[in-house]
C-alpha positions, -999 to 999 in steps of 0.1 A, spaced: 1 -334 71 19 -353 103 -2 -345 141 25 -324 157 50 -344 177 47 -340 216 81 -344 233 78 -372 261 103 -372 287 129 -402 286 121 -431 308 153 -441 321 154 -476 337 176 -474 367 199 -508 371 218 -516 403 242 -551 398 263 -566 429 283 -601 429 285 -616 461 297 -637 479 274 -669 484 279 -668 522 258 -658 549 276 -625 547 269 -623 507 230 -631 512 230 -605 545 250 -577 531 226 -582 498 196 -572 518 219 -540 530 225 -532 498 191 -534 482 181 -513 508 199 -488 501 199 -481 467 163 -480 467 168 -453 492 191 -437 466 161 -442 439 143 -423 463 119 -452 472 109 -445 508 128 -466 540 91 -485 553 72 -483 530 54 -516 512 72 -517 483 107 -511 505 99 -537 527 86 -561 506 118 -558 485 141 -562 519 123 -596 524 126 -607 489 162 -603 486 166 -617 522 148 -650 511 163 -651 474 196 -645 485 195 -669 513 182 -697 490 210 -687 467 236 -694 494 217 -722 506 208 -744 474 223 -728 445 260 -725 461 285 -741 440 315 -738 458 341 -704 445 313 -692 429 293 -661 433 256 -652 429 244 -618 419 218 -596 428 205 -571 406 179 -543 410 161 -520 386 131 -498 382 112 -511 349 80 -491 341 59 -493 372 78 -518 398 111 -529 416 121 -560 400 146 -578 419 166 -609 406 191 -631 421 210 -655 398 232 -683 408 255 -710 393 232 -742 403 205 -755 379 192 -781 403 174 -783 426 150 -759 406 128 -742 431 88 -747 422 72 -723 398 49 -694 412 14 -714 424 32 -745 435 50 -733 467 43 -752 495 35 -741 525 64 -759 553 49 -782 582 44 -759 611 76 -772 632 100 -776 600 132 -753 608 131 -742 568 110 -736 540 92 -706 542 119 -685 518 95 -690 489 61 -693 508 70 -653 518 83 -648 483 48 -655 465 30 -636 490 50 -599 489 55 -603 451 33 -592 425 49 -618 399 80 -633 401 93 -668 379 123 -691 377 144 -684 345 169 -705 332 205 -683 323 236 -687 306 262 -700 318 242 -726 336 229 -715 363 189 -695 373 175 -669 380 146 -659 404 124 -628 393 103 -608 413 87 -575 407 68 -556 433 44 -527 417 54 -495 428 28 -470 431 40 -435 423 68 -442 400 69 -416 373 78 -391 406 112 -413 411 121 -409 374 134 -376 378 140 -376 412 169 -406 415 205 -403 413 222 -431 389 227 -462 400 
């Protein structure tokens, strides 16, 4: 005879997807919007996982306008709450330069002007990689582990 099936409550993943312009404006209003759809997931303004996220997207997004800008092209930032973190990935048009793979950032010279995007990156993420995508372009991951979770399941308004 079958054990008796328990019900388990459905685990939605909650997906948040924005083209942007790769300007300044793109890469500062993505922050601004990161921002606040965690707060609609009901992840708390200041806490670590909030803030870390706000400097992630700051950096990728940045980078994206920086190096990956092909000109009348976008980049996109998309959020979502996979089981246990806030994974944030920005995706551009460029394949090359290709950034360094997590371990082999390089800390900048003290008085360089630029360089630190990544260096912050590896620090306030938990994991994060460089994927190629189709159409050519990449894609930076990062996840940052979000304690307490399961609570924002239920809790979060779609998004």
């Amino acid at each position: 005879m079958p054990a008796p099936h328990t019900p388990q409550p459905p685990v939605t993943v909650r997906v948040f997807t924005q083209r942007l312009s790769a300007t300044p404006r793109g890469a500062r209003l993505a922050r601004h919007l990161a921002l606040a759809q965690l707060h609609a997931w009901g992840v708390p303004d200041g806490s670590r996982a909030s803030e870390a996220v706000a400097v992630i997207v700051a950096e990728l997004a940045a980078n994206a306008v920086t190096h990956g800008r092909v000109p009348g092209r976008d980049f996109e930032l998309r959020l979502s709450l996979p089981t246990g973190s806030i994974r944030v990935e920005v995706s551009d048009t460029r394949t090359e330069p290709r950034p360094p793979k997590p371990g082999d950032v390089q800390p900048p010279h003290p008085l360089d002007e630029h360089g630190r995007g990544l260096v912050l990156v590896e620090a306030l993420a938990d994991r994060w990689e460089v994927l190629d995508r189709e159409p050519p372009g990449k894609t930076v991951r990062a996840e940052v582990d979000l304690p307490g979770w399961l609570s924002l399941v239920g809790h979060c308004s779609p998004g």
